[in-house]
N, C-alpha and C positions, 0 to 999 in steps of 0.2 A: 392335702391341699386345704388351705384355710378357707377360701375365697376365689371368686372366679376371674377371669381377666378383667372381664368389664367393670365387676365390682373395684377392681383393684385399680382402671383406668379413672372411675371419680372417682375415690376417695384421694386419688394424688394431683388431679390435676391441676394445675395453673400452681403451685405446691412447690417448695426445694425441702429434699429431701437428703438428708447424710446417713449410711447406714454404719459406719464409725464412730459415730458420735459426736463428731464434730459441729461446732457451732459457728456460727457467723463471723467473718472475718480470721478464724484461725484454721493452718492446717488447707487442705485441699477441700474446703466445703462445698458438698451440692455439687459432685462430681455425675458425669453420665453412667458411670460404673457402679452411681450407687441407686437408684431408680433399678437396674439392672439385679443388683443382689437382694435389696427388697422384693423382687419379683421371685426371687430364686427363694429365697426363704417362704414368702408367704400364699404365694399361686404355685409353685412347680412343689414346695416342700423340699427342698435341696438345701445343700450349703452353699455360703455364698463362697463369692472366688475375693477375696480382699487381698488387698494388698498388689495388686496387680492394674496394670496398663489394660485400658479397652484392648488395642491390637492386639496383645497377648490373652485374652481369654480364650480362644478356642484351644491353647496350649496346655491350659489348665481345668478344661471341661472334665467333671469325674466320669466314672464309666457308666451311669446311667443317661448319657447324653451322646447321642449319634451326632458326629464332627463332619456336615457334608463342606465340600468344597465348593466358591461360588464359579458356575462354566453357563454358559448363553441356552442351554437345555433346561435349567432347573429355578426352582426359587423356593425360599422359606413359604414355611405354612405356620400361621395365625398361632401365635407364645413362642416361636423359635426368637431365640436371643442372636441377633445377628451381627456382624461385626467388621468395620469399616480400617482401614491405615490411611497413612498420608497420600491424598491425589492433588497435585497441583496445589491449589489455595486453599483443598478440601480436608478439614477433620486433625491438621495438626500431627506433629511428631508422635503423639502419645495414641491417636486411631478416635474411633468412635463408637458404644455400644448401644443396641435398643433392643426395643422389646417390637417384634412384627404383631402388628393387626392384622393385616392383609397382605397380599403382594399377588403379580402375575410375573412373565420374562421380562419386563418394560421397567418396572419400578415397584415400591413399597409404601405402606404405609406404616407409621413406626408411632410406639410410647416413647418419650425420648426426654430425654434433662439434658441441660447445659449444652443445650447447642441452638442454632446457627452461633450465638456469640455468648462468652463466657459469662453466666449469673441467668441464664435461662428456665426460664420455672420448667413445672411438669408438664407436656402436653404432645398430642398427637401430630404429627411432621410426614413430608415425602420423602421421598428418595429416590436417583439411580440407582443402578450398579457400579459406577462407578469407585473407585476405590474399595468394593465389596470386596472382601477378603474370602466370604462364607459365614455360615451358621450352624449352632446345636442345640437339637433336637429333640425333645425330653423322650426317651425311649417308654412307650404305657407297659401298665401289667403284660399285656401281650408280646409275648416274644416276637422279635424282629428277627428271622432268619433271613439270610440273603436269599433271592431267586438264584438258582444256576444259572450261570452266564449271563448275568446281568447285574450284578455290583448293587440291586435294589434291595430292600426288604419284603418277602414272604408276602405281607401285609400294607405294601404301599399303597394297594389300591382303597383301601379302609381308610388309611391315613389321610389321602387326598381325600376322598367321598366327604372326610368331615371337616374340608375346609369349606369355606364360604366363597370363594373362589373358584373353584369346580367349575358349574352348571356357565360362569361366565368367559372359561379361558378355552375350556379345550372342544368344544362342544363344533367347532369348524371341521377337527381333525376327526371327528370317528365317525363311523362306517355309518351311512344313511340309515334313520329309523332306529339309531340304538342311542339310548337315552344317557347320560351322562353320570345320574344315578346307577346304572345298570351294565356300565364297561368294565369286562375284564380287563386282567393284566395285561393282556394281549395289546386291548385299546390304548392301555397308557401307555406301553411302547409307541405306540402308531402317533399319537399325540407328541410324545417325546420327541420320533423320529421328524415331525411337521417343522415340532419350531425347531430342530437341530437343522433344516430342509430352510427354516427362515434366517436362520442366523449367518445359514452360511451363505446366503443370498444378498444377507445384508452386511456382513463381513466384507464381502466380494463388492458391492458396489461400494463401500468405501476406501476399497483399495482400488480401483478404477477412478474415484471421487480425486484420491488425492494425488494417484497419476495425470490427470487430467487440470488438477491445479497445480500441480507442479512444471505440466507442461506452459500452461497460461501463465505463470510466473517467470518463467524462462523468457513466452515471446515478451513479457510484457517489459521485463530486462532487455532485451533486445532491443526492444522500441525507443527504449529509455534512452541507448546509445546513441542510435541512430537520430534520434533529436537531438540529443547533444552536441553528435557531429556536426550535425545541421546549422546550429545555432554559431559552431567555432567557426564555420566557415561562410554563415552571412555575417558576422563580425568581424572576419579577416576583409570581406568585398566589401562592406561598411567603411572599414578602416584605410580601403587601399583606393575606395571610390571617392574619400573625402580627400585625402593626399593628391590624386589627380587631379579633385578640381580646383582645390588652391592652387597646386602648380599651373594649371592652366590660366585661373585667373589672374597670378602674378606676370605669366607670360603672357597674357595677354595686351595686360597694362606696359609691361616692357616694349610689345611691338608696336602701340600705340603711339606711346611716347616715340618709338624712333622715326616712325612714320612721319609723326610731324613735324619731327627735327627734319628729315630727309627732304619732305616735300618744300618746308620752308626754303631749305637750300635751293631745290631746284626752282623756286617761283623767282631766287635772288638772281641765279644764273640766264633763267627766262628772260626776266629782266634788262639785265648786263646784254644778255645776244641780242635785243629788240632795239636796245640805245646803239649797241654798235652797228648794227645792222642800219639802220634808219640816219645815223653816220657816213656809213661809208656809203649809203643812198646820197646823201647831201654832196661829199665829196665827190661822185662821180660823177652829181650836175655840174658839180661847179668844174672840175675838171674837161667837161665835156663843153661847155662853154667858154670854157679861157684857151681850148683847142682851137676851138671857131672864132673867138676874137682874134686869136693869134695869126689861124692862116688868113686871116682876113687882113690883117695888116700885111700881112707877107707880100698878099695882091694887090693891098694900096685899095681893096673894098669895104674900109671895116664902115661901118656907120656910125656915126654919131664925130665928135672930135675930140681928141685924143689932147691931154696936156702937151703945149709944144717942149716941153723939157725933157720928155721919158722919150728913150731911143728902144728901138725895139729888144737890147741886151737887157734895159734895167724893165721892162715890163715885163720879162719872161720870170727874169726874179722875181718881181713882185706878189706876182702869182704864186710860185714855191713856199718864199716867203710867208704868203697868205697860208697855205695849206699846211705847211708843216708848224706855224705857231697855232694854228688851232688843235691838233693832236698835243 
């Protein structure tokens, strides 16, 4: 090793860097890939991986680099080169590589080129896990033997001690009074098995999270309908409440008008029966007085005197006469 991380984080940062040779404007310049193989050449002392896709590097890791897999139990330690593929809107067909600062289960901190967006200088960045593929490992002089039955290395617990990280992540999980510096293998199991104990707690309430919003989505569909219906059938009694009442107001106007055609009829007929009525009043006086002239003449009592020309034949006529030329 030439130089140590830190040294190696300024002397590139805010920096675009090609380890190709490439220069500006030609060729894939100032790739994330290449920030990554200067690190491998001049902090780990390796060769670089060129010619290769970020996602594809841990396919291409030589044998001095342990290829762990990323799962919700573990995280890189401080120079592990880690490596990202396509999530959603995140990191692009071709993946994304960095160099870890830091990390805990939650997230990272990364040396990183060419990203959030393409022409990105050198500099330190966050991160998920999301879209984390995994990371390798640089294996030290000290052999890594696996523990028995546990898929670890011999020497894991060395490993972590000298992250920076340590004294802050797992220091909840072990045993009262024992110091963080100071855990056995044993302990980092016990810490492993906490957050393997968090993950799946929090696995578990997001699959309840999204039962729970897919229920509420359902009623909130539901809801939707049922308004809908609502809405078709105050516009059907809208549309069937205005239809009556025009029909109404047109018949109403119809019965109006006939009413007063009707009425007018009968005031005419009222009429016609009051004249005829007050008629045949007239003719019964007179009738009922040409009775009593007549039998008065009959007895030779009439009063008054009588033209000596009319015999009592032409006076009866006369009377007729009278009445039926006024009809």
């Amino acid at each position: 090793m030439t130089e140590t991380r830190d040294q190696f984080v300024v002397k590139y940062t805010d920096k675009r860097v090609d380890a190709n040779g490439n220069v500006s404007g030609e060729g894939a310049y100032a790739q994330c890939v290449d920030i990554v193989n200067l690190y491998l050449k001049e902090v780990d002392g390796e060769s670089e991986i060129l010619w290769t896709n970020a996602v594809d590097f841990l396919s291409k890791a030589a044998s001095t680099f342990q290829v762990i897999t990323n799962t919700p139990s573990v995280f890189p330690l401080p120079g592990d080169i880690v490596v990202f593929k396509k999530y959603g809107t995140l990191y692009g067909a071709n993946g994304h590589v960095a160099i870890v600062i830091s990390a805990d289960i939650n997230s990272m901190t990364v040396f990183e080129q060419n990203y959030p967006v393409e022409g990105s200088v050198c500099k330190i960045g966050s991160h998920s896990y999301l879209g984390c593929v995994g990371w390798m490992h640089l294996i030290t002089s000290t052999p890594i033997n696996t523990e028995p039955g546990t898929g670890l290395p011999a020497n894991y617990a060395d490993i972590v001690h000298g992250s920076g990280q340590w004294d802050a992540t797992v220091g909840a999980y072990l045993p009262t009074g024992t110091q963080p510096k100071d855990a056995s293998f044993g302990d980092i199991q016990k810490v492993i098995a906490g957050y393997k104990s968090q993950a799946t707690a929090q696995t578990n309430q997001v699959k309840q999270d999204q039962i729970d919003l897919a229920s509420a989505n359902q009623k909130v569909t539901n809801d939707e309908a049922k308004i809908s219906s609502l809405n078709d059938q105050l516009t059907n009694l809208d549309s069937t409440w205005k239809a009556r009442y025009d029909a109404l107001n047109k018949t109403s106007g119809s019965v109006d008008a006939v009413t007063a055609h009707y009425e007018g009829i009968v005031a005419g007929l009222q009429t016609q029966f009051d004249d005829e009525q007050k008629a045949h009043h007239d003719d019964l006086v007179t009738l009922a007085t040409t009775k009593t002239q007549l039998q008065q003449c009959q007895t030779g009592g009439a009063t008054g005197t009588l033209p000596s020309t009319y015999s009592v034949g032409e006076l009866i006529a006369a009377v007729f006469k009278k009445i039926i030329g006024r009809k």
